[in-house]
C-alpha positions in Angstrom: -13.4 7.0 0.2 -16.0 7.2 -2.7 -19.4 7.0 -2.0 -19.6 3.3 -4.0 -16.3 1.9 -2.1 -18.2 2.5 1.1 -21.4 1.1 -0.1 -18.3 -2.5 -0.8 -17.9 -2.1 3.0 -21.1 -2.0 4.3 -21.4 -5.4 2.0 -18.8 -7.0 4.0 -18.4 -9.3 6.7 -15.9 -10.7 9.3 -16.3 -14.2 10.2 -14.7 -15.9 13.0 -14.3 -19.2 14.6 -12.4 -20.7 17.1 -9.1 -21.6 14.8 -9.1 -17.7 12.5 -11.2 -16.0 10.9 -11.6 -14.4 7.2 -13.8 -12.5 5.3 -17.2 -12.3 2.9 -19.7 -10.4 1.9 -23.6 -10.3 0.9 -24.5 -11.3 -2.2 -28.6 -12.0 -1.9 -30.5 -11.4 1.6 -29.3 -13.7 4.3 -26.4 -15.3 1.6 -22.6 -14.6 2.3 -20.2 -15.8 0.2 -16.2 -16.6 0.9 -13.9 -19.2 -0.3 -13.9 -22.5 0.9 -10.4 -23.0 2.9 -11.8 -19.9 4.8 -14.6 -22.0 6.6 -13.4 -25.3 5.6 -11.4 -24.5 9.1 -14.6 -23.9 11.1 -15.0 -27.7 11.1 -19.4 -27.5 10.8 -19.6 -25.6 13.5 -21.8 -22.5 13.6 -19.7 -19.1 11.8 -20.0 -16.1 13.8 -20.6 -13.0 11.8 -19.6 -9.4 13.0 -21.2 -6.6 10.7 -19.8 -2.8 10.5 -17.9 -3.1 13.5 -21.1 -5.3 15.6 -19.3 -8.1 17.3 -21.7 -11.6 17.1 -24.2 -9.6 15.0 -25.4 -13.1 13.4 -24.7 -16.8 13.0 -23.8 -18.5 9.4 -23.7 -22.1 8.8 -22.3 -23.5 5.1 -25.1 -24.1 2.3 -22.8 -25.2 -0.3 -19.3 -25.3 -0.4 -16.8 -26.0 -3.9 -13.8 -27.0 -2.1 -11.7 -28.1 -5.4 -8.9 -26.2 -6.3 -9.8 -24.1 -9.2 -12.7 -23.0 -7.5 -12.4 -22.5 -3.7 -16.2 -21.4 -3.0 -18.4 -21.4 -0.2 -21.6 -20.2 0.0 -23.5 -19.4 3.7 -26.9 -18.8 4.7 -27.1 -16.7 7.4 -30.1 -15.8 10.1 -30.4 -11.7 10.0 -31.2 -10.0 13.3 -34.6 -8.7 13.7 -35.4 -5.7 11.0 -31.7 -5.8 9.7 -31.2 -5.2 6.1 -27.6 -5.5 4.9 -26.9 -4.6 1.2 -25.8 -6.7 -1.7 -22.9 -6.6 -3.5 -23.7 -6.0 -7.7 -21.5 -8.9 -9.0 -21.0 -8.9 -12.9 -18.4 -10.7 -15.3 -16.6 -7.8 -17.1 -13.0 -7.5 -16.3 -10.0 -6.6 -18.3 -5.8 -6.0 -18.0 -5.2 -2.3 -16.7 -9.0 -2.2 -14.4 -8.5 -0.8 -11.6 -9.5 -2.6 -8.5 -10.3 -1.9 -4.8 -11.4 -4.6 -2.1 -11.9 -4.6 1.0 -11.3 -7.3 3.6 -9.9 -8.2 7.4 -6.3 -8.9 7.4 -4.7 -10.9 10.2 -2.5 -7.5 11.9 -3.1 -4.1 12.5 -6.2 -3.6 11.5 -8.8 -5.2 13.9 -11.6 -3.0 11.8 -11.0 -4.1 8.2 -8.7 -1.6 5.8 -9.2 -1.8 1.8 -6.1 -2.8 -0.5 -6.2 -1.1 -4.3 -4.4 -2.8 -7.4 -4.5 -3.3 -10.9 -5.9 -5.8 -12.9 -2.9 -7.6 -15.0 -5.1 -10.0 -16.6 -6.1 -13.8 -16.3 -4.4 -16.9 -16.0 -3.7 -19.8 -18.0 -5.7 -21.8 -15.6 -9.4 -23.4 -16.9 -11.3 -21.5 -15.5 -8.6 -18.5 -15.2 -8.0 -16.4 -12.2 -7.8 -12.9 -12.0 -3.9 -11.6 -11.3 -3.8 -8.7 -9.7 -0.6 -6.5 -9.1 0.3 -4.0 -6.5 -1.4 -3.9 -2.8 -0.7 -5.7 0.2 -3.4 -8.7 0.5 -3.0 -10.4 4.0 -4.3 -13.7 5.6 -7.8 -13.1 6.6 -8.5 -11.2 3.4 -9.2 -14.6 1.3 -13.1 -14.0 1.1 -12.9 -10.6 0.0 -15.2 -9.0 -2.4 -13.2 -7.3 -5.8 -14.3 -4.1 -7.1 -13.7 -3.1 -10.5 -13.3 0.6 -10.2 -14.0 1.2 -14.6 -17.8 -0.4 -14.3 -18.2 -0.2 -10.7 -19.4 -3.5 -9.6 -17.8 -6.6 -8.5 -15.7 -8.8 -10.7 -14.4 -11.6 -8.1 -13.6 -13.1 -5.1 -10.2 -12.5 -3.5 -8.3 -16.0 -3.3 -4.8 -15.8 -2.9 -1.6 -13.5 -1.9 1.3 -13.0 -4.1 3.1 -12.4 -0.8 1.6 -11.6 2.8 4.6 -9.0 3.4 4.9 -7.0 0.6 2.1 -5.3 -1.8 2.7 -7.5 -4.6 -1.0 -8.3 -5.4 -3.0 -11.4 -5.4 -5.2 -13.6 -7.2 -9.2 -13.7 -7.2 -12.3 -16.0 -9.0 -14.0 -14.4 -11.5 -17.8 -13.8 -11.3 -18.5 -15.5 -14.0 -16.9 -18.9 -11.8 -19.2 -17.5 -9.2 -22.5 -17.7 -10.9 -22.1 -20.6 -12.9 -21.3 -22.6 -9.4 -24.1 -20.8 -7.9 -26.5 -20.1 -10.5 -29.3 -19.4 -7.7 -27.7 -16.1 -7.8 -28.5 -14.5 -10.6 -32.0 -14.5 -10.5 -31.6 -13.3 -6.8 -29.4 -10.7 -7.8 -31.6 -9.0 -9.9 -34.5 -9.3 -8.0 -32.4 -7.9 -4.8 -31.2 -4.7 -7.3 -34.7 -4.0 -9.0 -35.8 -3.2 -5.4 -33.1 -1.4 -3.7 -31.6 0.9 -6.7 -28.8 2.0 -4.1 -25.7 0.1 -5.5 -27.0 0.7 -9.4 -27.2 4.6 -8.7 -23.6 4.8 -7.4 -22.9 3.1 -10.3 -24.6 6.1 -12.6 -22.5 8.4 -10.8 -19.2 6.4 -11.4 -20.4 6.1 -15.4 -21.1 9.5 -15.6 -17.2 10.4 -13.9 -16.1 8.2 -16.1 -18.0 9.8 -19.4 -17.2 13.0 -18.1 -13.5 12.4 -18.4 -13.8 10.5 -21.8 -15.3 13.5 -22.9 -12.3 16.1 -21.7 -9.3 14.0 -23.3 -11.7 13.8 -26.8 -11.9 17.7 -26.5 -8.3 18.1 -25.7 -7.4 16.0 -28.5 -10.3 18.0 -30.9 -8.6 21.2 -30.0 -5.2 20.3 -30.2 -5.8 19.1 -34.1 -7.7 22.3 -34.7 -5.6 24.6 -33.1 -3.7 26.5 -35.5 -7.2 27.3 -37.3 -8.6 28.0 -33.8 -5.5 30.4 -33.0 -6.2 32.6 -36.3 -9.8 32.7 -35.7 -10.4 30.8 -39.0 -13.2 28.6 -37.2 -15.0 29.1 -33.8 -16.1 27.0 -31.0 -19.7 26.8 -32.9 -17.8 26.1 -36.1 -16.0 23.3 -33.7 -19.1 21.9 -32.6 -20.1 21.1 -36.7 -17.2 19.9 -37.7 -16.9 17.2 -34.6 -20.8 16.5 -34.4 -20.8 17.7 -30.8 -23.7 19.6 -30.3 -23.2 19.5 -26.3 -19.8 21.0 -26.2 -20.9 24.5 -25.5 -18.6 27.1 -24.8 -18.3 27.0 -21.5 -16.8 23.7 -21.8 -14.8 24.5 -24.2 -13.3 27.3 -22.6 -12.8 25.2 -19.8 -11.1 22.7 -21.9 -8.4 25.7 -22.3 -8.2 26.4 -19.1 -7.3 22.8 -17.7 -4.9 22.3 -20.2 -3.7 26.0 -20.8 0.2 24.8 -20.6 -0.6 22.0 -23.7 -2.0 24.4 -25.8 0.7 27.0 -25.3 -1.4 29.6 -24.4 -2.0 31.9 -21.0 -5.4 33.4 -21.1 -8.6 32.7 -23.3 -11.6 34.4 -23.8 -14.9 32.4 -23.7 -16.7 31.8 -27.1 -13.8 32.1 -29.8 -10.6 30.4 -28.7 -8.5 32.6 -31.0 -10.3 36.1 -29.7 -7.6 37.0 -27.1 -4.6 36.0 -29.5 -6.4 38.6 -32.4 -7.0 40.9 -29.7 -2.9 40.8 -28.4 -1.6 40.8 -32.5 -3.7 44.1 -32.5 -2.2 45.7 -29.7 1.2 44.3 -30.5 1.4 46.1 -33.9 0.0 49.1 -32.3 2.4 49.6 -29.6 4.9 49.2 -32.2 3.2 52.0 -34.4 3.3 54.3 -31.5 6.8 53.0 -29.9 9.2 56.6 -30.4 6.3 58.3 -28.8 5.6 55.9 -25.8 9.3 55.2 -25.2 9.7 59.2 -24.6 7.1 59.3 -22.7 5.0 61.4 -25.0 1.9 59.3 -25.0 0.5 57.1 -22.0 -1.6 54.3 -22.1 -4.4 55.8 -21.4 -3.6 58.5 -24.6 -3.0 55.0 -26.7 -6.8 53.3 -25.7 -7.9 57.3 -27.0 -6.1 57.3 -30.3 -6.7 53.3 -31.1 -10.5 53.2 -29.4 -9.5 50.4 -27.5 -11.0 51.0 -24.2 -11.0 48.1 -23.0 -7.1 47.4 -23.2 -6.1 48.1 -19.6 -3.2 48.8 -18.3 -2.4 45.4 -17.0 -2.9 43.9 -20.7 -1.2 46.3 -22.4 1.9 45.7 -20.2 1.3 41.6 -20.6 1.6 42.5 -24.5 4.8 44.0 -23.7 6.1 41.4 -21.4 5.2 39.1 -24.3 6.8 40.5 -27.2 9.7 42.5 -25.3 12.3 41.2 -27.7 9.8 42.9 -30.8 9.5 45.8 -29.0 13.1 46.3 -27.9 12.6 47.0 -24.3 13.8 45.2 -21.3 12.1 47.0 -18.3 8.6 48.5 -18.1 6.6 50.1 -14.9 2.8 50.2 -15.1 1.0 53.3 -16.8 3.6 54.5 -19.0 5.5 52.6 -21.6 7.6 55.4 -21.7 8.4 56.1 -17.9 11.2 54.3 -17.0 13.2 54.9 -20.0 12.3 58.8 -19.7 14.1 58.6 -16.5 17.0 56.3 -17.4 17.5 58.9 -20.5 17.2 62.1 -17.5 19.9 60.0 -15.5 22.3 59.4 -17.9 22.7 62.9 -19.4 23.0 63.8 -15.1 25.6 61.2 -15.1 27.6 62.3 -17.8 27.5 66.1 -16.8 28.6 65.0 -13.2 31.0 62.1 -14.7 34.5 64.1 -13.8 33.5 64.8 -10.7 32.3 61.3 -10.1 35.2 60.1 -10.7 37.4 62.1 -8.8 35.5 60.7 -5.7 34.4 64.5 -5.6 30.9 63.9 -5.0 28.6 60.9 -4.3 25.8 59.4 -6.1 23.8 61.1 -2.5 25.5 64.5 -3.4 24.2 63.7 -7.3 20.6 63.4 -5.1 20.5 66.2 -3.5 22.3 68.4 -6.6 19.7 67.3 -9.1 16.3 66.9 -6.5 16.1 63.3 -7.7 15.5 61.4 -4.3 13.6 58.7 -6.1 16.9 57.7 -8.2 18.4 55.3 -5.5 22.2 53.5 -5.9 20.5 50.8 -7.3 19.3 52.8 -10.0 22.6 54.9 -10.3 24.3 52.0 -10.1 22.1 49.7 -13.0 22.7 53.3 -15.0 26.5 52.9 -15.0 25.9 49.0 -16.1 23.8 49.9 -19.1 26.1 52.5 -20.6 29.1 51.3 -19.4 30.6 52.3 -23.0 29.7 55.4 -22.3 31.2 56.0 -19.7 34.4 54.2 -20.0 33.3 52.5 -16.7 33.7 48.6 -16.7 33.1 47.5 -13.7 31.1 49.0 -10.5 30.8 47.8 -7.2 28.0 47.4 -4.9 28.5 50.0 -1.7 31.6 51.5 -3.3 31.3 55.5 -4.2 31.0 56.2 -7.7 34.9 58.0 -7.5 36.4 54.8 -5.1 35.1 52.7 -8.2 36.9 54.3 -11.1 39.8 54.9 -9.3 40.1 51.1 -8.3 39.5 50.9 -12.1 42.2 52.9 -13.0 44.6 51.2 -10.7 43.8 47.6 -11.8 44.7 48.8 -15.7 47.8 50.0 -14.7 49.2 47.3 -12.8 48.2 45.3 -15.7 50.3 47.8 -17.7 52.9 47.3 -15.6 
C-alpha cells in the first residue's frame, strides 16, 4: 500500500446501526459524507461511527441528505472525541476513461476491518448528471459510501454508489465530485481551508506527480533514443548532442545511460558505456577487425590476448571482452569454441589431437588400443573421451568414421561400423 492509499483509509469510516451498516469518509472537520440509502436505513436515529479499527469512536446524525435518484447524498455532522483530528479527503472533479482507481470501503463478508477494491475508470454514463462506470474489482454491500481515488492525479473523484454485481469483480458505479460540491457547495470553501492547513494529503500528492513525471519522462527518452539510434550507434551524435537536438537540458548522462539499461533488449544492445551511447559499439568494431587482422596467429596459438592488448595498445580490452567480441561475431571469425586467455588454445589442441588420432587411427580401429592407452601413450591426461570423442565428430571425413558412440572403444565403434555397411551390402 502507497503512502497516499493509506492516507484514503485513515479518511474512512464504518457506520453502523441497528438494520446494517455502510461506509463514508471525512470530507471537512467533523463532516462525513455517504450516500443516502446508506443511512436512509438508520431511520433518525443517532449513526455510530467506528474509526481505524475504534468500535463507537463517535456519534453522527444526518445534516443534509439528497435522497433522489441521480444523486443519492448524505451529508453528516459528526461530534469528534476530545483532541481527535481525523484527516480529510482532497476531493476534485478530473476524471477520465482508462484512470485508474482504488477505494476503500467495509463490505458485508470477510472482512470485518475494511479491504480496498482497484478498477478502471471506463467513463461516464448517459445519465444527467453522469455516473462514473467503473470495471473490474469486486464492490460489495456495505461499500456504497465509499470514497473513489483516482490513482493519475491522486485525489478523489466520487462517491461509490452502486455494484455491477456483489459476487463477481465486475466494477460499479460512483457520483462524481463535481455532483458532490454543487449539492454541497459548503464544501469547497471548507476544503481549502482544511488543505491550506494540514499540507499532508497535497504532499502525497507531489510525490504521486513527480512518479508519475518521472515515468512520462522514461517512455519520451525511450522513444528519443529509439528515433536516434542508428546516429547514436555510429557515434555520429552524443548524449550532449541528444540533449540539443530534444531541448532537454536535464537529461544527463546518467539518465540516459540508464534509459539503456532499462530497456537494453529494445534497443538491441548488451552493454553501454555511460556518456556516448555508441562508445562500446566503436570500441567492439575495433577489436572485431583486429582479431580478424591477427586471426592465423591467434588460432595457432602464436599470440595471446595479452600479446594482442601489446601490439594494438588496447590495455583496457580484457580478457572477458575480447572473448564477448568473439562470442559475438563467431560466424566472422570462423570459430565455434573458445576458452578464456587464448584464442588460439583450444584449436592448438584440437589440431595436436587429430594428427595423434590419425597416427594411432589403425590401431584404433583394430580395437588395439583405447582412447585411455592413447592417454597414457601420448601424456595427454587432460584430453578426456569427451574430447576424443567431439575429435572423431569434427573430422569425421577424415577419418572415414561416421558414427561414434558414447562409452563404446574407439575399435568396438568402427568395427560396428564396418558390420552395419556390410549387411547393408548384403
Amino acid at each position: 500500500m502507497n503512502q497516499l492509499e493509506d492516507l484514503l483509509k485513515k479518511c474512512t469510516v464504518k457506520l453502523s446501526f441497528r438494520e446494517g451498516w455502510g461506509t463514508g469518509f471525512f470530507v471537512a472537520p467533523e463532516l462525513i459524507l455517504t450516500c443516502a440509502h446508506v443511512v436512509d436505513r438508520a431511520r433518525g436515529r443517532p449513526i455510530q461511527v467506528r474509526w481505524q479499527n475504534h468500535e463507537n469512536w463517535a456519534e453522527a446524525v444526518v445534516e443534509r441528505s439528497v435522497p433522489d435518484e441521480l444523486y443519492d447524498l448524505a451529508l453528516l455532522r459528526v461530534t469528534l472525541p476530545t483532541n481527535a483530528n481525523p484527516p480529510c479527503v482532497y476531493l476534485d472533479n478530473k476524471i477520465k476513461s482508462r484512470d485508474p482507481l482504488y477505494l476503500f470501503g467495509y463490505p458485508d463478508t470477510d472482512f470485518p476491518n475494511g479491504c480496498p477494491v482497484t478498477g478502471n475508470c471506463e467513463g461516464l454514463t448517459g445519465d444527467e448528471p453522469g455516473f462514473i462506470k467503473f470495471a473490474v474489482g469486486q464492490v460489495r454491500p456495505g461499500m456504497s459510501g465509499s470514497p473513489l481515488l483516482n490513482q493519475r492525479t491522486g485525489k478523489v473523484c466520487g462517491i461509490v454508489k452502486f455494484t455491477r454485481d456483489p459476487s463477481f469483480d465486475l466494477g460499479g458505479g460512483a457520483v462524481q465530485t463535481v455532483v458532490i460540491l454543487a449539492q454541497f457547495p459548503q464544501l469547497v470553501e471548507q476544503q481549502q481551508l482544511f488543505h491550506q492547513r494540514e499540507k499532508l494529503w497535497l504532499q502525497q500528492i507531489e510525490v504521486v506527480s513527480e512518479v508519475a513525471q518521472n515515468a512520462y519522462q522514461q517512455s519520451q527518452a525511450k522513444d528519443i533514443i529509439l528515433r536516434h539510434l542508428e546516429d547514436l550507434r555510429r557515434d555520429q551524435i552524443s548524449f550532449q548532442k541528444l540533449r540539443e537536438i530534444t531541448g532537454k537540458a536535464d537529461w544527463d548522462d546518467k539518465f540516459l545511460s540508464a534509459i539503456v539499461d532499462k530497456y537494453s533488449e529494445v534497443f538491441g544492445s548488451k552493454k553501454f558505456k555511460p556518456g556516448l551511447l555508441g562508445l562500446y559499439i566503436k570500441k567492439e568494431n575495433q577489436a572485431k577487425h583486429i582479431i580478424l587482422k591477427w586471426l592465423e596467429d591467434l588460432r595457432r596459438g602464436q599470440i595471446s590476448f595479452k600479446m594482442l592488448r601489446e601490439i594494438t595498445g588496447k590495455a583496457d580490452w580484457d580478457d572477458e571482452f575480447l572473448n564477448a567480441v568473439v562470442d559475438k561475431y563467431s560466424e566472422v571469425l570462423g570459430h565455434r569454441v573458445l576458452k578464456p586467455g587464448l584464442i588460439g588454445l583450444y584449436i592448438k589442441k584440437e589440431n595436436q589431437a587429430k594428427e595423434i588420432i590419425l597416427k594411432r587411427l589403425k590401431n584404433l580401429g583394430w580395437d588395439r588400443i583405447s582412447f585411455k592407452r592413447l592417454r597414457a601413450m601420448t601424456a595427454r591426461e587432460d584430453w578426456d573421451d569427451n574430447f576424443l570423442n567431439s575429435i572423431v565428430d569434427t573430422y569425421s571425413e577424415v577419418f572415414e568414421h561416421m558414427t561414434f558412440f558414447p562409452n563404446c572403444s574407439p575399435g568396438l565403434c568402427l568395427k560396428a561400423d564396418v558390420a552395419a555397411r556390410l549387411i547393408l551390402i548384403e
